[in-house]
CHARMM-style PDB file with segment names, atoms N, HN, CA, C and O in Angstrom:
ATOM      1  N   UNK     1     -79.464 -73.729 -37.846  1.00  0.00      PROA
ATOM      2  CA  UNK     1     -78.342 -74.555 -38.202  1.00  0.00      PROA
ATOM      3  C   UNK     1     -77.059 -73.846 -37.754  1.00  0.00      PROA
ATOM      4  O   UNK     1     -76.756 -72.669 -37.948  1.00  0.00      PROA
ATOM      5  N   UNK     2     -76.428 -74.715 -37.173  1.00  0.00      PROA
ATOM      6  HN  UNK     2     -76.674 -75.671 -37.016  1.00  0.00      PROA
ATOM      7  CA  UNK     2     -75.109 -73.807 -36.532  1.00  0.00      PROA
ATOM      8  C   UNK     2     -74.226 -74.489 -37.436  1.00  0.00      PROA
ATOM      9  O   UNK     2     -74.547 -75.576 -37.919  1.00  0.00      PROA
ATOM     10  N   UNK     3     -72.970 -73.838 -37.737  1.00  0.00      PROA
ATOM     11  HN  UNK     3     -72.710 -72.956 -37.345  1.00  0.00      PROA
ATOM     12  CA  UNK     3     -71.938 -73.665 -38.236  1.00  0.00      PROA
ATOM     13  C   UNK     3     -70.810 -73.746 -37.346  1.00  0.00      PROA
ATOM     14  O   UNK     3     -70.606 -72.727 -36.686  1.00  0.00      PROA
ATOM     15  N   UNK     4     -69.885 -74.897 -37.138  1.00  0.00      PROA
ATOM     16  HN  UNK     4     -70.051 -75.725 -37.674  1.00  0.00      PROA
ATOM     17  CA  UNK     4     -68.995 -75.201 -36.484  1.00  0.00      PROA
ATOM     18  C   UNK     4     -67.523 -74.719 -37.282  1.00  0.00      PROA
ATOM     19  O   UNK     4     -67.248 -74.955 -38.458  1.00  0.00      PROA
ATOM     20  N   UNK     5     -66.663 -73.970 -36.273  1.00  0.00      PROA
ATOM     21  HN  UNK     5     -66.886 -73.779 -35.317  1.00  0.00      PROA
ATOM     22  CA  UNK     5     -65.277 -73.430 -36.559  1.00  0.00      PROA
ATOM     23  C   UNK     5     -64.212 -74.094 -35.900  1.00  0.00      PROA
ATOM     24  O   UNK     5     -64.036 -73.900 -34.698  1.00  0.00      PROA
ATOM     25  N   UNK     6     -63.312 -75.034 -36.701  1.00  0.00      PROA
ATOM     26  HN  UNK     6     -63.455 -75.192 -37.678  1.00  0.00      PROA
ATOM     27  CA  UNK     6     -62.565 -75.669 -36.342  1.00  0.00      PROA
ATOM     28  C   UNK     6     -60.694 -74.869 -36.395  1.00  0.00      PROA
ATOM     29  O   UNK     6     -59.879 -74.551 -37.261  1.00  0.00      PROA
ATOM     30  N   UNK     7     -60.752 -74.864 -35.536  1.00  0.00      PROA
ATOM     31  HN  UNK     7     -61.414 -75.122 -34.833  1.00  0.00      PROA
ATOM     32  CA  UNK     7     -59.220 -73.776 -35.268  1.00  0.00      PROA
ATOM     33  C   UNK     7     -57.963 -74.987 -35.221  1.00  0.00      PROA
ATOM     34  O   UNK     7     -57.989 -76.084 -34.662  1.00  0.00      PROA
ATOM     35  N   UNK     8     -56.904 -74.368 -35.999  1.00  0.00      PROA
ATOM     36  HN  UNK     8     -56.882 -73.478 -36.454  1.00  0.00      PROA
ATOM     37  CA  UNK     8     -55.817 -74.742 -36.009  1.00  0.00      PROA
ATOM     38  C   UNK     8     -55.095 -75.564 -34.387  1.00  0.00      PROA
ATOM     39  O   UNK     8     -54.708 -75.109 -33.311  1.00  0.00      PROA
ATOM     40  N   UNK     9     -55.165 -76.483 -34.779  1.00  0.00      PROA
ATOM     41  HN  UNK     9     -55.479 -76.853 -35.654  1.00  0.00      PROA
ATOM     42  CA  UNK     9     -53.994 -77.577 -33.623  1.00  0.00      PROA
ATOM     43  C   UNK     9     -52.745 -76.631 -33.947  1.00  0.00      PROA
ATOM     44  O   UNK     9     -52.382 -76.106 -35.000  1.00  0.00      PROA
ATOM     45  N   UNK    10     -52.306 -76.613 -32.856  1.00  0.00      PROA
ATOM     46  HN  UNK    10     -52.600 -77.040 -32.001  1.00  0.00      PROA
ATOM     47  CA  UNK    10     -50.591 -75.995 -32.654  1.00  0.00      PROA
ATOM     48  C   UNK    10     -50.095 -77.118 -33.450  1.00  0.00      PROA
ATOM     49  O   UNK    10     -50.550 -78.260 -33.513  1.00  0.00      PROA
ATOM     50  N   UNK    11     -49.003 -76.564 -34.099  1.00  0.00      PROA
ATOM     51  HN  UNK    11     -48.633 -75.636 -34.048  1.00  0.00      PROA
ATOM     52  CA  UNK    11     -48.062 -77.787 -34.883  1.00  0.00      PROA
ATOM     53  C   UNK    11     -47.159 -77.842 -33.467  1.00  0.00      PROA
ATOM     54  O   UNK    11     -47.208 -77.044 -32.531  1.00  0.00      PROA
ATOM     55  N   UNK    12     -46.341 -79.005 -33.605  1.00  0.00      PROA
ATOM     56  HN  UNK    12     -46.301 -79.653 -34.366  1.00  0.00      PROA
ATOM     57  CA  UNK    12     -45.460 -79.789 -32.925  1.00  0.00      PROA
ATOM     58  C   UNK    12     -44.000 -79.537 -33.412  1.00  0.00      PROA
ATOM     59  O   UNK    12     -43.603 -80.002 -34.480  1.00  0.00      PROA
ATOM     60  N   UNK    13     -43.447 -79.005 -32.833  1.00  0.00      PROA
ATOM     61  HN  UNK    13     -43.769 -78.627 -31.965  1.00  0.00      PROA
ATOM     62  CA  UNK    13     -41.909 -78.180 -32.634  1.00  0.00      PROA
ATOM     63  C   UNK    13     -40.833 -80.000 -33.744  1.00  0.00      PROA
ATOM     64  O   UNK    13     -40.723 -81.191 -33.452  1.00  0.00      PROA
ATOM     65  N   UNK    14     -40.520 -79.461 -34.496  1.00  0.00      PROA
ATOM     66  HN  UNK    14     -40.609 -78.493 -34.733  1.00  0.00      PROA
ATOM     67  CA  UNK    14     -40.025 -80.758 -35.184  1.00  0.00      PROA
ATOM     68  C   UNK    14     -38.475 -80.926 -34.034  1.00  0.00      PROA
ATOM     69  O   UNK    14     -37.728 -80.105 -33.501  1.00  0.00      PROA
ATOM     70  N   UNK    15     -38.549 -82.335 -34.053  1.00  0.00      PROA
ATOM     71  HN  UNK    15     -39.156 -83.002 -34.486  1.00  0.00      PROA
ATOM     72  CA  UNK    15     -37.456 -82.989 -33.286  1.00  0.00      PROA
ATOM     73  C   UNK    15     -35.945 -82.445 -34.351  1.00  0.00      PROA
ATOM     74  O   UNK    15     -36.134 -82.105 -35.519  1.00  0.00      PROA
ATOM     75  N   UNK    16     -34.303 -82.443 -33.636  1.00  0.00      PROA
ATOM     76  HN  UNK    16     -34.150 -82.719 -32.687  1.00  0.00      PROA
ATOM     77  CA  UNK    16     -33.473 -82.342 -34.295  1.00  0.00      PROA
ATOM     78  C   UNK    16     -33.477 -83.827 -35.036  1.00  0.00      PROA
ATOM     79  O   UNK    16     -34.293 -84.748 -35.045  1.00  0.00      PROA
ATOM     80  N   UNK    17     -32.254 -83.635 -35.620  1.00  0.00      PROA
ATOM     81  HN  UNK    17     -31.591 -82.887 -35.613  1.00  0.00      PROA
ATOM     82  CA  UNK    17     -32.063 -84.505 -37.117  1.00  0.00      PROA
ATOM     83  C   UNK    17     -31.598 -85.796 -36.318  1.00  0.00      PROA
ATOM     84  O   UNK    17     -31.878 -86.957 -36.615  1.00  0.00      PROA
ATOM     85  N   UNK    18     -30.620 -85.247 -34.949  1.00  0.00      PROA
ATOM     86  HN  UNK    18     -30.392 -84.304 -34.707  1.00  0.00      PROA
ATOM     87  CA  UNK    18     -30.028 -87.038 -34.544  1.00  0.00      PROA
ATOM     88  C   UNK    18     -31.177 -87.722 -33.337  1.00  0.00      PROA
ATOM     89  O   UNK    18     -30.922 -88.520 -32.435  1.00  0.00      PROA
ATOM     90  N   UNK    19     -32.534 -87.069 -33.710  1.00  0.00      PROA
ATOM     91  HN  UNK    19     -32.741 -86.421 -34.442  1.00  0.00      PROA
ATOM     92  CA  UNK    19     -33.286 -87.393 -32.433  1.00  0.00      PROA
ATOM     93  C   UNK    19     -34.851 -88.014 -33.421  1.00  0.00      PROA
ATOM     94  O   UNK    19     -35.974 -88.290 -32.999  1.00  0.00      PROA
ATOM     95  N   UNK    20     -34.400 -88.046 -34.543  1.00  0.00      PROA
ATOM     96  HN  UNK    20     -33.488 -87.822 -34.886  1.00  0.00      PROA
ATOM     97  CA  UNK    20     -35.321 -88.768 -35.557  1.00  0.00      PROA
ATOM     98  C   UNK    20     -35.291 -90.110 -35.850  1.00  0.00      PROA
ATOM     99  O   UNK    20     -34.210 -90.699 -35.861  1.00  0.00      PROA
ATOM    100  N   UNK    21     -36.369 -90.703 -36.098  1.00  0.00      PROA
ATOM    101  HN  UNK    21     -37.246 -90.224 -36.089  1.00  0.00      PROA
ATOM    102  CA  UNK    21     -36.434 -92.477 -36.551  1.00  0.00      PROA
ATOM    103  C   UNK    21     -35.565 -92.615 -37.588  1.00  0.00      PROA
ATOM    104  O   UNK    21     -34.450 -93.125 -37.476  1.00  0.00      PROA
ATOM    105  N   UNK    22     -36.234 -91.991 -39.037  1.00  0.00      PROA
ATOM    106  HN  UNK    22     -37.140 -91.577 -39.128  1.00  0.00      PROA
ATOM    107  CA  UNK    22     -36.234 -92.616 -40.068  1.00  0.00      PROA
ATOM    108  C   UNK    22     -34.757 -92.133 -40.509  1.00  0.00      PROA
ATOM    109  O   UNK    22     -34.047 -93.115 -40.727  1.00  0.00      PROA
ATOM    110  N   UNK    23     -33.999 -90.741 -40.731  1.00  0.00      PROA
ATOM    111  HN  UNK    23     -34.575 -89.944 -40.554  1.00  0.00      PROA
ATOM    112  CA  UNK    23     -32.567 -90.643 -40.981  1.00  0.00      PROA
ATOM    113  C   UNK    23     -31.221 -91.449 -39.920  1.00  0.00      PROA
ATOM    114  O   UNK    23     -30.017 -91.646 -40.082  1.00  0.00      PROA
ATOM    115  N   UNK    24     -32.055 -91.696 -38.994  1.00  0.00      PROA
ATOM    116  HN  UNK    24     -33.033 -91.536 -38.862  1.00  0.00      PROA
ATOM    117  CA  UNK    24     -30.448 -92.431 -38.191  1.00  0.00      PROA
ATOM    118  C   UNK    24     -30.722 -93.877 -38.368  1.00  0.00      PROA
ATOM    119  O   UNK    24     -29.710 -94.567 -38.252  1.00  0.00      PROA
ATOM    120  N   UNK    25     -32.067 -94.669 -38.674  1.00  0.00      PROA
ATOM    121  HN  UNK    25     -32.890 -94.108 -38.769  1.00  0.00      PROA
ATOM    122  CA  UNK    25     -31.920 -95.447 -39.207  1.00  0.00      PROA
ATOM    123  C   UNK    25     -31.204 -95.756 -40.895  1.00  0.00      PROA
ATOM    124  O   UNK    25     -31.271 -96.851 -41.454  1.00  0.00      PROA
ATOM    125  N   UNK    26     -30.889 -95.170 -41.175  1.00  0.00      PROA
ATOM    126  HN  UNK    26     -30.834 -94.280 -40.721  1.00  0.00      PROA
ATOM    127  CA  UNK    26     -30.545 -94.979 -42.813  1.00  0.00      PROA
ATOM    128  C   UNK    26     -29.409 -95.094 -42.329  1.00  0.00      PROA
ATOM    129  O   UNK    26     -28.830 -96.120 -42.686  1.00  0.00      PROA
ATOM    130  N   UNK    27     -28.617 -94.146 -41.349  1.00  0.00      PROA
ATOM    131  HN  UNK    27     -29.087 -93.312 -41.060  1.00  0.00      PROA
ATOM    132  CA  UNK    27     -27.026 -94.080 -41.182  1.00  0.00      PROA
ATOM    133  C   UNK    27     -26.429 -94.737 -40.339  1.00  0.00      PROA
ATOM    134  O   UNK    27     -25.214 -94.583 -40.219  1.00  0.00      PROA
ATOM    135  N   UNK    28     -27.217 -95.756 -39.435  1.00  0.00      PROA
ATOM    136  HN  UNK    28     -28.204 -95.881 -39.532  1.00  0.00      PROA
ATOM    137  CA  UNK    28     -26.980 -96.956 -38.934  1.00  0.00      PROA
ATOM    138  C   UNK    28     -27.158 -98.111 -40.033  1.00  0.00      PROA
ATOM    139  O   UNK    28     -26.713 -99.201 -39.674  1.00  0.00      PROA
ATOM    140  N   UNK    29     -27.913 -98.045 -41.710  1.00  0.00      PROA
ATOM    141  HN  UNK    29     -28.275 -97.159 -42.002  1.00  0.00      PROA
ATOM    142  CA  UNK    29     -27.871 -98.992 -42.073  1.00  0.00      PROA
ATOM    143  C   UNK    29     -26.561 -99.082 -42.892  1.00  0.00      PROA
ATOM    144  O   UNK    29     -25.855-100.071 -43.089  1.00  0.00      PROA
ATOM    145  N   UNK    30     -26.411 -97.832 -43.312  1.00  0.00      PROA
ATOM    146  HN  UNK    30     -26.985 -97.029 -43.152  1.00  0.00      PROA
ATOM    147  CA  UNK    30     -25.296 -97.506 -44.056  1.00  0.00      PROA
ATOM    148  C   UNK    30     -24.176 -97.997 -43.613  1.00  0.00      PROA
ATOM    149  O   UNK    30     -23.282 -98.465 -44.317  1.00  0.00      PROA
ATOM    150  N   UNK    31     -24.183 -97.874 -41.937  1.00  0.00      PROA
ATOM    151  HN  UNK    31     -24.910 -97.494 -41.365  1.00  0.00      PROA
ATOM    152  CA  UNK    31     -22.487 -98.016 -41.615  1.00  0.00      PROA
ATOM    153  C   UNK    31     -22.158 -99.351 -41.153  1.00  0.00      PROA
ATOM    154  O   UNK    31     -21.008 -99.773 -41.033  1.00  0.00      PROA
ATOM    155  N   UNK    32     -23.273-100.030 -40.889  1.00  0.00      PROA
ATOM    156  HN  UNK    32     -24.207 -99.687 -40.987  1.00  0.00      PROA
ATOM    157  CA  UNK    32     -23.614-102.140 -41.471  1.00  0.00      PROA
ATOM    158  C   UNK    32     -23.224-102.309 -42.721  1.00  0.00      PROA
ATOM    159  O   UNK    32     -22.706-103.383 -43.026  1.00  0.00      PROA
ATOM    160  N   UNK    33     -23.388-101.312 -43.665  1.00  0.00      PROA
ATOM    161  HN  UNK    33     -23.809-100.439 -43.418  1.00  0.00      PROA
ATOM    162  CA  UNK    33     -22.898-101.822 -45.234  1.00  0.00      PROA
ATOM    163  C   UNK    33     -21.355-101.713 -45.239  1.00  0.00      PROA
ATOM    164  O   UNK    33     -20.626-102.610 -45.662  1.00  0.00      PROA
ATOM    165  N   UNK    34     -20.868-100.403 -44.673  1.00  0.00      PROA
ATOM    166  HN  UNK    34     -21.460 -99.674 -44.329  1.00  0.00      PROA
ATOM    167  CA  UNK    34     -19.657 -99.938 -44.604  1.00  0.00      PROA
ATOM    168  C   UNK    34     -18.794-100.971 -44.099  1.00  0.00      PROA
ATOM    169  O   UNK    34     -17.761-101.234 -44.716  1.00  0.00      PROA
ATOM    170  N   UNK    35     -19.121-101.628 -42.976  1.00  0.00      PROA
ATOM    171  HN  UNK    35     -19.960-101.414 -42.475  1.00  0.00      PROA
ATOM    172  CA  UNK    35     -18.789-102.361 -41.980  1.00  0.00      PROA
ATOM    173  C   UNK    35     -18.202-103.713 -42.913  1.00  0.00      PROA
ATOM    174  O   UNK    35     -17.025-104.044 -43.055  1.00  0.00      PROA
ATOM    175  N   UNK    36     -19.445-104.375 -43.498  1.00  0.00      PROA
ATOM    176  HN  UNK    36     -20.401-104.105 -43.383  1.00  0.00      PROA
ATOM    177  CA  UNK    36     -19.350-105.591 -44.482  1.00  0.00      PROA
ATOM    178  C   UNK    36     -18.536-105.489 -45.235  1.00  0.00      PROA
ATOM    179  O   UNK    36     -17.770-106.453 -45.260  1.00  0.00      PROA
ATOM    180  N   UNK    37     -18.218-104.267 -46.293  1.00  0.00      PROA
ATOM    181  HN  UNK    37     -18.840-103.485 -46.272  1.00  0.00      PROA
ATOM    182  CA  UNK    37     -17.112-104.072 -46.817  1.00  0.00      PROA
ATOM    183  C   UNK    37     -16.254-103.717 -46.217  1.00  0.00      PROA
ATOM    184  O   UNK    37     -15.247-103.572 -46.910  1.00  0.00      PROA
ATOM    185  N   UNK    38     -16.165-103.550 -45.491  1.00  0.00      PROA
ATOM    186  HN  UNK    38     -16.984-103.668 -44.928  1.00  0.00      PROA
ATOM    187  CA  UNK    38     -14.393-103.583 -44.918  1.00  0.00      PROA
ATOM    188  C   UNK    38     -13.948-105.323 -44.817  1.00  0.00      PROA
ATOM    189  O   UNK    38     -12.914-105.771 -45.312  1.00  0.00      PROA
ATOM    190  N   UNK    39     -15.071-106.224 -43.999  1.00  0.00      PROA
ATOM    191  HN  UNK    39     -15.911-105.860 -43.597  1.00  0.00      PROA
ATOM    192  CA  UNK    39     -14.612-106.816 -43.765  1.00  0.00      PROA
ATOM    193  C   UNK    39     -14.174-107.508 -44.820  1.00  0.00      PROA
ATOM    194  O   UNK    39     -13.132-108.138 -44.642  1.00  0.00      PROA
ATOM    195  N   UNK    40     -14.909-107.590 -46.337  1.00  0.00      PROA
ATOM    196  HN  UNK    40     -15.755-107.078 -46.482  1.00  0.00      PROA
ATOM    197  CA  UNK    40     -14.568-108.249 -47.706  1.00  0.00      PROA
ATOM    198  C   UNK    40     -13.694-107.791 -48.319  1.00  0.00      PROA
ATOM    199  O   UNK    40     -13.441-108.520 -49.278  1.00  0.00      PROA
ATOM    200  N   UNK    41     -12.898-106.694 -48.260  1.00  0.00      PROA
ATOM    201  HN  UNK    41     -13.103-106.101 -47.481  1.00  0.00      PROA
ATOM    202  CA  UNK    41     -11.743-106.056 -49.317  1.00  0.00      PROA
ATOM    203  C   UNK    41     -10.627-106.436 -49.161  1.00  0.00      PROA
ATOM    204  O   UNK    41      -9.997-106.011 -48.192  1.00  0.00      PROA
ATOM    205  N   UNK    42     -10.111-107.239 -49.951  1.00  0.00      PROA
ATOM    206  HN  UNK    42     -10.623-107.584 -50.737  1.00  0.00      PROA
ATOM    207  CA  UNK    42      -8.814-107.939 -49.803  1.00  0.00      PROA
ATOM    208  C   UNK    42      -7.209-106.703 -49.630  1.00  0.00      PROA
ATOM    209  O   UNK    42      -6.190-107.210 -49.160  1.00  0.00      PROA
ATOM    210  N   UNK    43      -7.183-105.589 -49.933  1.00  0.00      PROA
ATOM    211  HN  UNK    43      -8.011-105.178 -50.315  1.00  0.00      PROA
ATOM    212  CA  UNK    43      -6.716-104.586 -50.425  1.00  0.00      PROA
ATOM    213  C   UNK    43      -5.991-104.140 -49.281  1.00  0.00      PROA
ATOM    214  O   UNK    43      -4.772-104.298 -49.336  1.00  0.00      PROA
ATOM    215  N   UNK    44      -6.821-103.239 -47.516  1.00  0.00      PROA
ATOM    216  HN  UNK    44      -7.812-103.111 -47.471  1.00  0.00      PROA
ATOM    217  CA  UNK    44      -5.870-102.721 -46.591  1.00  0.00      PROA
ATOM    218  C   UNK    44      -6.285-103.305 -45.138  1.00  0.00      PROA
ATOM    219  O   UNK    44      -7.382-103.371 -44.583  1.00  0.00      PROA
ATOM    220  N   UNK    45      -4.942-103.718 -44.721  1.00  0.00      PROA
ATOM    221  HN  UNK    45      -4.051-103.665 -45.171  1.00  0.00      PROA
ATOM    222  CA  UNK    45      -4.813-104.485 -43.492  1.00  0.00      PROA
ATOM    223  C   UNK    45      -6.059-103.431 -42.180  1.00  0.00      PROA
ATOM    224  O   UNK    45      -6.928-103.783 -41.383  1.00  0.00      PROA
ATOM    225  N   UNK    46      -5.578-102.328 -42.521  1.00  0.00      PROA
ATOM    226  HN  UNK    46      -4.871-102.042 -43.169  1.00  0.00      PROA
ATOM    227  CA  UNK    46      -6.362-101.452 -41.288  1.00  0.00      PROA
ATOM    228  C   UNK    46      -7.816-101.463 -41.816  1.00  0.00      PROA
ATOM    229  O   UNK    46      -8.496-101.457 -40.790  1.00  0.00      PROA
ATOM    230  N   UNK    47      -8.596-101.476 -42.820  1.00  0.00      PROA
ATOM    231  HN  UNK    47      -8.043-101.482 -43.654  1.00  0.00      PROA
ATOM    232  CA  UNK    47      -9.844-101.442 -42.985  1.00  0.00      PROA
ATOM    233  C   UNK    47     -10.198-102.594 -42.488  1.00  0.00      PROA
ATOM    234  O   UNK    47     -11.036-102.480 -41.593  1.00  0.00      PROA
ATOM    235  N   UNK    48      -9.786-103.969 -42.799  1.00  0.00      PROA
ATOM    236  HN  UNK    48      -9.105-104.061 -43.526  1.00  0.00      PROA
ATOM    237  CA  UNK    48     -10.426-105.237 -41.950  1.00  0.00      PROA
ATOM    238  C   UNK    48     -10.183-104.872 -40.810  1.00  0.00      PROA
ATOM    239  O   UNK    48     -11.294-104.475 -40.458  1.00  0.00      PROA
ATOM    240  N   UNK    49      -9.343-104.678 -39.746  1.00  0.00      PROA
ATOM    241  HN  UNK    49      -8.441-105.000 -40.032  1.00  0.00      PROA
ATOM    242  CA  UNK    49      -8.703-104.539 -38.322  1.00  0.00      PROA
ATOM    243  C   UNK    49     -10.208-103.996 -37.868  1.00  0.00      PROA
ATOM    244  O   UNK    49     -11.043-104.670 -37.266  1.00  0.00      PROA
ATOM    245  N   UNK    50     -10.359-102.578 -38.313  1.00  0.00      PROA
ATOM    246  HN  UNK    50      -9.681-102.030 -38.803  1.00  0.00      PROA
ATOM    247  CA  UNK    50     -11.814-102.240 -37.858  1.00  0.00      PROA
ATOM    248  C   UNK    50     -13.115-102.314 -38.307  1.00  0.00      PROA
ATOM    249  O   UNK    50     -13.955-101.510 -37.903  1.00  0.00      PROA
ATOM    250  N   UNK    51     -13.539-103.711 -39.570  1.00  0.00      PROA
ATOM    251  HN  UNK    51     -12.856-104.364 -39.898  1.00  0.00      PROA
ATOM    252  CA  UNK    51     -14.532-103.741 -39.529  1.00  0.00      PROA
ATOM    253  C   UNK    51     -15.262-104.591 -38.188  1.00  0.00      PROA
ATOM    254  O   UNK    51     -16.375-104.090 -38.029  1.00  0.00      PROA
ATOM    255  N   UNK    52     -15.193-104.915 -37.890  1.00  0.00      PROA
ATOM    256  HN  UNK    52     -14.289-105.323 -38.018  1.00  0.00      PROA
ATOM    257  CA  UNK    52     -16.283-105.559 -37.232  1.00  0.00      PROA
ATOM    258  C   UNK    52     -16.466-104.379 -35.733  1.00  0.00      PROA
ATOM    259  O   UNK    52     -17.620-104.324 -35.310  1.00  0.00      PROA
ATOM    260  N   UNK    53     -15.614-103.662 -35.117  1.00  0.00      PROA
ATOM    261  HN  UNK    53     -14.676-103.706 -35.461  1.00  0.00      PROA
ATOM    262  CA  UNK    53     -15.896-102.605 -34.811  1.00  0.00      PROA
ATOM    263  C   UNK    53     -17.194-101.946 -35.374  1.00  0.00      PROA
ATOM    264  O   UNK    53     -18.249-101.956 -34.739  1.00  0.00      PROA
ATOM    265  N   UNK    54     -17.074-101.451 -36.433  1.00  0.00      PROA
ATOM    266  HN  UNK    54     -16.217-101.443 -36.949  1.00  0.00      PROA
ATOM    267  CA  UNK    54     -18.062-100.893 -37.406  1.00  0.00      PROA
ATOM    268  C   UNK    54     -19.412-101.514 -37.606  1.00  0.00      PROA
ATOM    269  O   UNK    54     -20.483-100.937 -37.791  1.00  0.00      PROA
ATOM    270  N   UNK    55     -19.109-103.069 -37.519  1.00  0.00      PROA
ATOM    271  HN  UNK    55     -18.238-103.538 -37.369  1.00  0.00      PROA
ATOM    272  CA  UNK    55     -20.402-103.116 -37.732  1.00  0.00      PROA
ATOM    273  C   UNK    55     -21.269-103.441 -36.474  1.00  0.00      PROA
ATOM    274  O   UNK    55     -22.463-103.735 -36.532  1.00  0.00      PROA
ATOM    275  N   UNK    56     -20.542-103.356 -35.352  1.00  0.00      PROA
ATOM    276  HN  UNK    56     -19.572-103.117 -35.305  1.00  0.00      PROA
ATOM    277  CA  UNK    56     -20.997-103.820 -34.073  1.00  0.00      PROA
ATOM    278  C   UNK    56     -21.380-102.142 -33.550  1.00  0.00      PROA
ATOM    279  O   UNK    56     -22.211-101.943 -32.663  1.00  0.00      PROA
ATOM    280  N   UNK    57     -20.837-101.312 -34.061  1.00  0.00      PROA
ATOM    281  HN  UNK    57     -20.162-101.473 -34.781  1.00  0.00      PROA
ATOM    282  CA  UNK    57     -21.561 -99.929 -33.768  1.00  0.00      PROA
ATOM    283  C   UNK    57     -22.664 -99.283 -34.589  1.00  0.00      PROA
ATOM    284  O   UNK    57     -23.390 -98.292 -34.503  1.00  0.00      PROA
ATOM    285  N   UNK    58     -22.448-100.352 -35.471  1.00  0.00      PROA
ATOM    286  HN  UNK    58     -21.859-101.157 -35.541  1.00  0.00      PROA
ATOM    287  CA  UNK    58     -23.559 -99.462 -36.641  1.00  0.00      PROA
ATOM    288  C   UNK    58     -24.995-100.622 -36.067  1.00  0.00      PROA
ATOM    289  O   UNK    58     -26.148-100.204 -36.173  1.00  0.00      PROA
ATOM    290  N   UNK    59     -24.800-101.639 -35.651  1.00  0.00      PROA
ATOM    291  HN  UNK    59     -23.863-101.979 -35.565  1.00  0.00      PROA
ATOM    292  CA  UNK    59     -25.683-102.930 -34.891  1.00  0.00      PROA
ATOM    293  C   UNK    59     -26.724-102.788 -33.947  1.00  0.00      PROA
ATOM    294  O   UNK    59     -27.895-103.154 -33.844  1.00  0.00      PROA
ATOM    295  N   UNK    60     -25.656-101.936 -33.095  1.00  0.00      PROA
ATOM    296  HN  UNK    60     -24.705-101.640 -33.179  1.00  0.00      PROA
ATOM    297  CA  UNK    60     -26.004-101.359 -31.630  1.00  0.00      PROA
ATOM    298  C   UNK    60     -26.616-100.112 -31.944  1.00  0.00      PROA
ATOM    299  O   UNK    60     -27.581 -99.686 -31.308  1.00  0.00      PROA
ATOM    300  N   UNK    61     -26.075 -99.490 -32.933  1.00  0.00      PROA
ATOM    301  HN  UNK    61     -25.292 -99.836 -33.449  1.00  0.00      PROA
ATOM    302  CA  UNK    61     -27.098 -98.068 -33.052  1.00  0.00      PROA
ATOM    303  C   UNK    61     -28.294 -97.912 -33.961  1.00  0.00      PROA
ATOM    304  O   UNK    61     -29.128 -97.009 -33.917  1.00  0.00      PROA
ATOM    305  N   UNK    62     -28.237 -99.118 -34.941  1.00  0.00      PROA
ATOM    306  HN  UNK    62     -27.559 -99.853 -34.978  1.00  0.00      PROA
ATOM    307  CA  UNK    62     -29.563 -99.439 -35.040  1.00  0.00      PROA
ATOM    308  C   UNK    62     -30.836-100.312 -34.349  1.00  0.00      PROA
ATOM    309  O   UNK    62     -31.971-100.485 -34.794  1.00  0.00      PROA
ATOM    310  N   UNK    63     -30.134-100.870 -32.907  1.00  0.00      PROA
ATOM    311  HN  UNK    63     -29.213-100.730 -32.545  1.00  0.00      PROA
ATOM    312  CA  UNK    63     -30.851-100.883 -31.899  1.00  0.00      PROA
ATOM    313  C   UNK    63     -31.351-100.075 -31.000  1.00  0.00      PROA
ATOM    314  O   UNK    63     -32.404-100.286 -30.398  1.00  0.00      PROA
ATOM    315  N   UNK    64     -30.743 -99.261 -30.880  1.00  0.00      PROA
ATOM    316  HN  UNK    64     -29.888 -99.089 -31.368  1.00  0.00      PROA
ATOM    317  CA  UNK    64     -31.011 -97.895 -30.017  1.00  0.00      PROA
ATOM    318  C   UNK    64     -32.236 -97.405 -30.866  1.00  0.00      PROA
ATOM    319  O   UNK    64     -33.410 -97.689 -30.630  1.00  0.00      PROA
ATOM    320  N   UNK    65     -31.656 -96.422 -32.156  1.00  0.00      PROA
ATOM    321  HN  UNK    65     -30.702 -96.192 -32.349  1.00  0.00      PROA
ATOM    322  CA  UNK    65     -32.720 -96.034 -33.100  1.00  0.00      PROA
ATOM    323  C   UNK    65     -34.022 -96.672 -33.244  1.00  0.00      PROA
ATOM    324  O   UNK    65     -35.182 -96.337 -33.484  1.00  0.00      PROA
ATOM    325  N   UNK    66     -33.429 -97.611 -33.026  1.00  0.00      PROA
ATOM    326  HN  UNK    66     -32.487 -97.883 -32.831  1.00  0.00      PROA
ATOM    327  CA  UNK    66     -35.575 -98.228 -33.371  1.00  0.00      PROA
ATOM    328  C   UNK    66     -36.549 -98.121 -32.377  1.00  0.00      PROA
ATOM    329  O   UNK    66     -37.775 -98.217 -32.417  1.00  0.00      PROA
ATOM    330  N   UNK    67     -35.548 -97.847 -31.244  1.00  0.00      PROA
ATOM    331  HN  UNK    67     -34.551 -97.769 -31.211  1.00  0.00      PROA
ATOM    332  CA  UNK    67     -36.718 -97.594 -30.281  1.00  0.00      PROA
ATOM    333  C   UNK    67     -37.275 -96.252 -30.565  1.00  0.00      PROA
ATOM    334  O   UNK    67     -38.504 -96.219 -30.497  1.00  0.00      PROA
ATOM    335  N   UNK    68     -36.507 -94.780 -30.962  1.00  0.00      PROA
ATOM    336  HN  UNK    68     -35.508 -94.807 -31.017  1.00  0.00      PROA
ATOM    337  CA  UNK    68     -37.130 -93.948 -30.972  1.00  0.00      PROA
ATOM    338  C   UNK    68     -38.373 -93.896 -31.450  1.00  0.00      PROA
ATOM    339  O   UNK    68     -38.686 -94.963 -31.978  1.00  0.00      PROA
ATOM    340  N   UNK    69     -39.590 -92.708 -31.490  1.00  0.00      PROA
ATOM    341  HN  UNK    69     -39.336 -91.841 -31.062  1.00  0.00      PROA
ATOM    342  CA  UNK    69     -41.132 -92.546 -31.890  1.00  0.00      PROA
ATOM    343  C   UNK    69     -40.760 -91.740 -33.350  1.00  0.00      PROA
ATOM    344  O   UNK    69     -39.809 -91.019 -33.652  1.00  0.00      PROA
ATOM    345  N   UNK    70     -41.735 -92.117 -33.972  1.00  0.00      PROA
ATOM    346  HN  UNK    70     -42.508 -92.703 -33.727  1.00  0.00      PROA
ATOM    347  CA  UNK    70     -41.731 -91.796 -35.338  1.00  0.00      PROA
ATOM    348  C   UNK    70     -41.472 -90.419 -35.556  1.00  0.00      PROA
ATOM    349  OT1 UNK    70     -41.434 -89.972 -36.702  1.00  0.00      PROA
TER     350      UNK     70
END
């Protein structure tokens, strides 16, 4: 009866933080929320001026992001 020895797989060098799925999706969803409220706050002329900026970058970069691999 032989006895099989199964050796360690090399781990996989972890990707940086802005080259990950799941956190830049979070901060692309975040800055869609950010975005919405600007555009709803009755309060400062310059926060509406650039929401939709905001949310057209936070839009686009949660398009980008989703393509990345898990």
């Amino acid at each position: 009866m032989t006895h099989l020895v199964e050796t360690p797989r090399p781990s996989r060098p972890k990707r940086p933080f802005f080259l990950r799925r799941g956190p830049m999706e979070n901060i692309a969803t975040a800055l869609i929320a950010i975005g919405f409220l600007m555009l709803f706050q009755p309060f400062l002329l310059v926060l509406y001026t650039y929401s939709l900026v905001t949310l057209l970058a936070g839009t686009a970069m949660f398009i980008i992001v989703s393509k990345f691999p898990e």
